[in-house]
DSSP file (Angstrom, degrees, kcal/mol; ACC not computed):
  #  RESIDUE AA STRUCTURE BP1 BP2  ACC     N-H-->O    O-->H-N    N-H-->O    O-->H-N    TCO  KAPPA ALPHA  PHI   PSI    X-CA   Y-CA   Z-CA
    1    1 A X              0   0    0      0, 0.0     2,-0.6     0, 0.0     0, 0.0   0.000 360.0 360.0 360.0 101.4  181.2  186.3  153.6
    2    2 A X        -     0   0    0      0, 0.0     2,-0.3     0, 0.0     0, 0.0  -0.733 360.0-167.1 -95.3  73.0  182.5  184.3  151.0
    3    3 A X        -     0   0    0     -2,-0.6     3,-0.0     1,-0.1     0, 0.0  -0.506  16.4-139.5-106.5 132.3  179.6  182.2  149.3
    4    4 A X        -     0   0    0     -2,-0.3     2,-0.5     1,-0.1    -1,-0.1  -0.317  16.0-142.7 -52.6 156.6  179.8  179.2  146.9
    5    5 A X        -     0   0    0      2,-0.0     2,-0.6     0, 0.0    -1,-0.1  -0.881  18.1-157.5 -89.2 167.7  177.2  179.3  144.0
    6    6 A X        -     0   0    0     -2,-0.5     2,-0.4     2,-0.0    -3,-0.0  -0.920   8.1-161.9-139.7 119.5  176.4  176.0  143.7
    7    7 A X        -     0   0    0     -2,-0.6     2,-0.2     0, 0.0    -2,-0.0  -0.870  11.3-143.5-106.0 131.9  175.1  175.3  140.4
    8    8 A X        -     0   0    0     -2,-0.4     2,-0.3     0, 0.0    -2,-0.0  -0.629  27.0-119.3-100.5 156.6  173.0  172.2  139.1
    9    9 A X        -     0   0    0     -2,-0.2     2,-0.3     2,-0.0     0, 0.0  -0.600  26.7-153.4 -95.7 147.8  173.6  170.8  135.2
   10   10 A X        -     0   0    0     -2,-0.3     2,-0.4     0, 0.0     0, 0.0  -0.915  10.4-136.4-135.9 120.0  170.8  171.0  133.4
   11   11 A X        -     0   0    0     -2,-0.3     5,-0.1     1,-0.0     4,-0.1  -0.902  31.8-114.3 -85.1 111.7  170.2  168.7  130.5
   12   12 A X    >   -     0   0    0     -2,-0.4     3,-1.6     1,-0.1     4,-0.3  -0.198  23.8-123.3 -27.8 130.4  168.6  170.9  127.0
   13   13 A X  G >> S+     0   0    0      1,-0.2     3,-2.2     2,-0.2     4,-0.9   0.992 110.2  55.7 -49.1 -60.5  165.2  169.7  126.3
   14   14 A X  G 34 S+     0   0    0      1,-0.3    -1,-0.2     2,-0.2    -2,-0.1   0.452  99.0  54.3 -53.0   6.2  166.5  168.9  122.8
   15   15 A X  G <4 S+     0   0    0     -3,-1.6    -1,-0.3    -2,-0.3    -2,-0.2   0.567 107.0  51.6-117.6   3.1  169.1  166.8  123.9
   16   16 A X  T <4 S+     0   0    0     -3,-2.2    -2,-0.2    -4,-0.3    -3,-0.1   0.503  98.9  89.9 -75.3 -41.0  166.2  164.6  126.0
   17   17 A X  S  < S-     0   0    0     -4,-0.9     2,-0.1     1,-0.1     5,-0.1  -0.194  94.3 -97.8 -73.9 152.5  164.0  164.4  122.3
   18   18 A X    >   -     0   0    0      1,-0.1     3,-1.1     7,-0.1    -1,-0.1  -0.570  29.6-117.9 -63.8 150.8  164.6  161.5  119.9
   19   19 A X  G >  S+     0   0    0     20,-0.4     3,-2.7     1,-0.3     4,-0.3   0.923 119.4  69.0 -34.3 -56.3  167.2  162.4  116.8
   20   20 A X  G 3  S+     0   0    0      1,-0.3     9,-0.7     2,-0.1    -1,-0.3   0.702 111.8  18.8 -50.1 -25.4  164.1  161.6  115.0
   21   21 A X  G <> S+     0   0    0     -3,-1.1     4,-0.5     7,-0.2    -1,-0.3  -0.331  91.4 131.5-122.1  23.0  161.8  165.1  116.3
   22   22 A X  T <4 S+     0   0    0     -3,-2.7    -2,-0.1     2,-0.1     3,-0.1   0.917  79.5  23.4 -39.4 -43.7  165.2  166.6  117.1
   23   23 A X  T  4 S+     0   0    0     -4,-0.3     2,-0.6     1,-0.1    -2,-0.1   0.884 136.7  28.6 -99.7 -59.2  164.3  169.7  115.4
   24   24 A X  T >4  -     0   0    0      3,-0.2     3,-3.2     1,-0.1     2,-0.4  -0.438  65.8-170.7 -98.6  67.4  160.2  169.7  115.4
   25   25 A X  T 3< S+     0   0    0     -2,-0.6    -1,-0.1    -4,-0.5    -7,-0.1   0.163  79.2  47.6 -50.3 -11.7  159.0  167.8  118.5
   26   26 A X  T 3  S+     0   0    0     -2,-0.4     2,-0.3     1,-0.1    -1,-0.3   0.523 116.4  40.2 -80.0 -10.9  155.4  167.7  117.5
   27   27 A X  S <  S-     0   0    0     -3,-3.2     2,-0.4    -6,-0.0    -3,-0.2  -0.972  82.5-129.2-121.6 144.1  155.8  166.6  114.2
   28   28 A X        -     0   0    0     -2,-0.3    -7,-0.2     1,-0.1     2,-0.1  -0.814  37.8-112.5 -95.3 153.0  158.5  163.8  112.9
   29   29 A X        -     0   0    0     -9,-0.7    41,-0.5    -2,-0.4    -1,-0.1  -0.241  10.0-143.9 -70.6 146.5  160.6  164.9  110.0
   30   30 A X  S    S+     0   0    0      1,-0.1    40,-1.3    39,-0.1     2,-0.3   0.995  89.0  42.2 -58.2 -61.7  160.9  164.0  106.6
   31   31 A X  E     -A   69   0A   0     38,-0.1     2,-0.4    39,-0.1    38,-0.2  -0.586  59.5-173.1 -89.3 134.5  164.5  164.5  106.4
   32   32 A X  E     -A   68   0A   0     36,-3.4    36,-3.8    -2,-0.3     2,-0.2  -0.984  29.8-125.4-123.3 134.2  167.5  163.5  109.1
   33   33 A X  E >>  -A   67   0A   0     -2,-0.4     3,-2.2    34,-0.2     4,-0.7  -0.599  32.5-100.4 -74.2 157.1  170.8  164.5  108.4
   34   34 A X  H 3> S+     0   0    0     32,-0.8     4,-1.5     1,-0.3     5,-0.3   0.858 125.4  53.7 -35.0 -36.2  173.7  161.4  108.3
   35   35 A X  H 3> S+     0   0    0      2,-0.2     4,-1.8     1,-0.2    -1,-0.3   0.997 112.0  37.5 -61.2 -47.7  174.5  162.5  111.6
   36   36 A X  H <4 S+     0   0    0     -3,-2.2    -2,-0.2     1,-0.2    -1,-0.2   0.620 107.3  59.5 -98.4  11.0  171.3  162.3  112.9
   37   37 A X  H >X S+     0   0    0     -4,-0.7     3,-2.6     2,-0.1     4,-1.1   0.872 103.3  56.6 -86.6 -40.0  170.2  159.5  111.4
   38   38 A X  H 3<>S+     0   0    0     -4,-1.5     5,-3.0     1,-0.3     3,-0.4   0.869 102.7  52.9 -49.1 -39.1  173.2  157.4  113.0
   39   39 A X  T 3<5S+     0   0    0     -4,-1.8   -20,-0.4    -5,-0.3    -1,-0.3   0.112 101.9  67.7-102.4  41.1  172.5  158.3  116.5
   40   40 A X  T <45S+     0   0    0     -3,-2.6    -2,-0.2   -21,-0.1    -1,-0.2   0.372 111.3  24.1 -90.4 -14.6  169.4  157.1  115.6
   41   41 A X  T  <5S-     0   0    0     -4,-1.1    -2,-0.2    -3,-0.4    -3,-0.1  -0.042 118.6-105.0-138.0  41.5  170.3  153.7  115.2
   42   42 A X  T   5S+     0   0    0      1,-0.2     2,-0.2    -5,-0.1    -3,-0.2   0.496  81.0 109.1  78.6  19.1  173.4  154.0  117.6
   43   43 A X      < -     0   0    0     -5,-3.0    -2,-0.2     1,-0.2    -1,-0.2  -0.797  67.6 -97.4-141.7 167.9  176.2  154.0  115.4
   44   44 A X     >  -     0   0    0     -2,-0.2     4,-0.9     1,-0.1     5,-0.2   0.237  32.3-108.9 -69.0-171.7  178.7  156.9  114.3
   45   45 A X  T  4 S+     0   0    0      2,-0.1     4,-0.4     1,-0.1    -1,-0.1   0.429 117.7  62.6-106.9  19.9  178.7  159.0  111.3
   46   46 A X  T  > S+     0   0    0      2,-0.1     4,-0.7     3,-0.1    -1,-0.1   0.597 105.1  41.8 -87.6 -32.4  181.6  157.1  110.0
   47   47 A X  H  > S+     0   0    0      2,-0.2     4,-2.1     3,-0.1    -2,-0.1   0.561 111.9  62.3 -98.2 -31.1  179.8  153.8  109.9
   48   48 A X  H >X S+     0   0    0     -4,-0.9     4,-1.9     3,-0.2     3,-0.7   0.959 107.6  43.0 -59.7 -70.1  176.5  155.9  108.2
   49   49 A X  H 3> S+     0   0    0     -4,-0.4     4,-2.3     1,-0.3     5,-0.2   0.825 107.8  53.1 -50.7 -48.7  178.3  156.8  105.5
   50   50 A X  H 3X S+     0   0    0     -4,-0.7     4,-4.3     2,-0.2    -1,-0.3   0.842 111.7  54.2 -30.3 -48.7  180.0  153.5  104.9
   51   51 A X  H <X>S+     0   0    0     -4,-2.1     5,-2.6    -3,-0.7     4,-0.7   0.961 105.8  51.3 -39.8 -70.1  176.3  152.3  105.0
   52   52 A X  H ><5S+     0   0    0     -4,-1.9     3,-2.4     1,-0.2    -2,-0.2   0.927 110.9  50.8 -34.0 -72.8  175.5  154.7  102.5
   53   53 A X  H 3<5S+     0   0    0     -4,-2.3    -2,-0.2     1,-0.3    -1,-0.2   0.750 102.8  51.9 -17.3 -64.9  178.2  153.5  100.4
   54   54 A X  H 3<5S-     0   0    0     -4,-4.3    -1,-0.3    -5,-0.2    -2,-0.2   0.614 112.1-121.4 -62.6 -13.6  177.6  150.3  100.4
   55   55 A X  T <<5S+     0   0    0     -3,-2.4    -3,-0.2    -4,-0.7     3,-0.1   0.745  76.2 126.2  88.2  24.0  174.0  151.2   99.3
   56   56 A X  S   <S+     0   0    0     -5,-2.6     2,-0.4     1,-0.2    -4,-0.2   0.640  72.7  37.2 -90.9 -14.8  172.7  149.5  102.3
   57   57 A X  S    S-     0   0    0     -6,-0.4    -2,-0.3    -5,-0.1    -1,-0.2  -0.996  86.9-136.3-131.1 127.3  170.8  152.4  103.5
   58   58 A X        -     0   0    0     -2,-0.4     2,-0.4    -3,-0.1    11,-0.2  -0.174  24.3-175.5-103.9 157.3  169.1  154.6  100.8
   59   59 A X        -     0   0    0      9,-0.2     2,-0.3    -2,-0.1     9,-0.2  -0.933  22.8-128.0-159.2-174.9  169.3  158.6  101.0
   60   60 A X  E     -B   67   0A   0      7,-2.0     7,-2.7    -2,-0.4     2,-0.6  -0.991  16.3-135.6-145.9 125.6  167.9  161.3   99.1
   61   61 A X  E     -B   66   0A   0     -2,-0.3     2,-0.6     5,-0.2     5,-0.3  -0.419  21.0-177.8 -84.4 122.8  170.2  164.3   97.6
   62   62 A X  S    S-     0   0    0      3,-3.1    -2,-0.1    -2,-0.6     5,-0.0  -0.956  73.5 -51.3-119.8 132.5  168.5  168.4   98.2
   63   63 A X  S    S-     0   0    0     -2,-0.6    -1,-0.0     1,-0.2     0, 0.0  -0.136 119.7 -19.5  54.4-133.2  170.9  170.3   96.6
   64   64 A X  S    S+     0   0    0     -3,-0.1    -2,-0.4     2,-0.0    -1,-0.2   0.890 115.8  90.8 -63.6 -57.6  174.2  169.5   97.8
   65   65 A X        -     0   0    0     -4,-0.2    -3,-3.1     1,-0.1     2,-0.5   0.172  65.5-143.0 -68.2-163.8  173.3  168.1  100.7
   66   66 A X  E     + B   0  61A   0     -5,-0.3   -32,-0.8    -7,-0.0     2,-0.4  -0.948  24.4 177.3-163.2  96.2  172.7  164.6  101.3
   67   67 A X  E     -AB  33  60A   0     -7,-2.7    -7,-2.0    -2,-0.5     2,-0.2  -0.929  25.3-134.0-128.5 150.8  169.5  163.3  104.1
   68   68 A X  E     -A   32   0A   0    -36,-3.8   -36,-3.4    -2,-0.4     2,-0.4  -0.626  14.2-139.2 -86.4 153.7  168.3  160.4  105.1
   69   69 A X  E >>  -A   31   0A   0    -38,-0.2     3,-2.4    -2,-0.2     4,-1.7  -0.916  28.5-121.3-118.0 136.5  164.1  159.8  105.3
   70   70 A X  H 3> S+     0   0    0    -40,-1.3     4,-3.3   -41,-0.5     3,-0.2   0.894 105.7  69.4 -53.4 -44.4  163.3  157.8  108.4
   71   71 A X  H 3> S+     0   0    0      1,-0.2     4,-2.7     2,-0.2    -1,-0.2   0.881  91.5  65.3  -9.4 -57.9  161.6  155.0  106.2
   72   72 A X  H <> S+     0   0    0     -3,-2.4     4,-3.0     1,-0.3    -1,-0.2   0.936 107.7  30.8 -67.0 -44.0  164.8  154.2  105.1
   73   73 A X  H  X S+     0   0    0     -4,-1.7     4,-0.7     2,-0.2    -1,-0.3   0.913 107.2  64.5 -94.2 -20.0  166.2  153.0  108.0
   74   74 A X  H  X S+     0   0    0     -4,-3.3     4,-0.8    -5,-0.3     5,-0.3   0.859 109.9  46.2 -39.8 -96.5  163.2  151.8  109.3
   75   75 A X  H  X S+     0   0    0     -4,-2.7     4,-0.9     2,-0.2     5,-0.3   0.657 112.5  51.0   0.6 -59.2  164.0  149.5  105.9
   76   76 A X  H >X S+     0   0    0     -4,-3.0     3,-3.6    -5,-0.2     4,-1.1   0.789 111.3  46.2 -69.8-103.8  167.7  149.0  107.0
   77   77 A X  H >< S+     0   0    0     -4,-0.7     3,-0.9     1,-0.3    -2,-0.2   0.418 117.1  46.2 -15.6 -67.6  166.6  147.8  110.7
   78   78 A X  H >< S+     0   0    0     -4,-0.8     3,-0.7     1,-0.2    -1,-0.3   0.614 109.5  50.5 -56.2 -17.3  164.1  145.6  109.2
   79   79 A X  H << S+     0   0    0     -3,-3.6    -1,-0.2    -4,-0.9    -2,-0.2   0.621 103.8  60.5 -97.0 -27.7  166.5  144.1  106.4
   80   80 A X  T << S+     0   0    0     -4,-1.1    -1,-0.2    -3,-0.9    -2,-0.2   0.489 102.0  54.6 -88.2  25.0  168.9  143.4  109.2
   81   81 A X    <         0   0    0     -3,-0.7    -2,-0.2    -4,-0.0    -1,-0.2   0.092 360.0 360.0-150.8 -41.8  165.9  141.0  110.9
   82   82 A X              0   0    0     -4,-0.2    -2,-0.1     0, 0.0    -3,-0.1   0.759 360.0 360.0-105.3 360.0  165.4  138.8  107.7
């Protein structure tokens, strides 16, 4: 008796959650990293940074690293609207 399993995919609850509550799903976060502020407004982390660069989207430095606060691209989304 030679029996398949037969296994269903399963999607992560966290990969179901917005970028924005990625990490704390009852509360939204201050901070989003580049990454995850880009697949929050659809685009790569190649095109964030450029963003950044160009100083079209605002960030905030902790230490080394470098996060975006959801305001701010709320601000960018709106700026691209006027």
């Amino acid at each position: 008796m030679n029996r398949r399993a037969t296994t269903t995919a399963r999607i992560p609850a966290q990969a179901t959650s917005s970028p924005l509550q990625a990490h704390q799903p009852d509360a939204l976060r201050l901070l989003l990293t580049v990454e995850e502020a880009g697949a929050a407004l659809g685009v790569g982390r190649s095109l964030m940074y450029e963003l950044i660069a160009r100083g079209e989207i605002q960030t905030v430095r902790v230490g080394r690293l470098r996060r975006v606060r959801p305001d701010d691209l709320r601000d960018y989304v709106t700026s691209l609207t006027e």
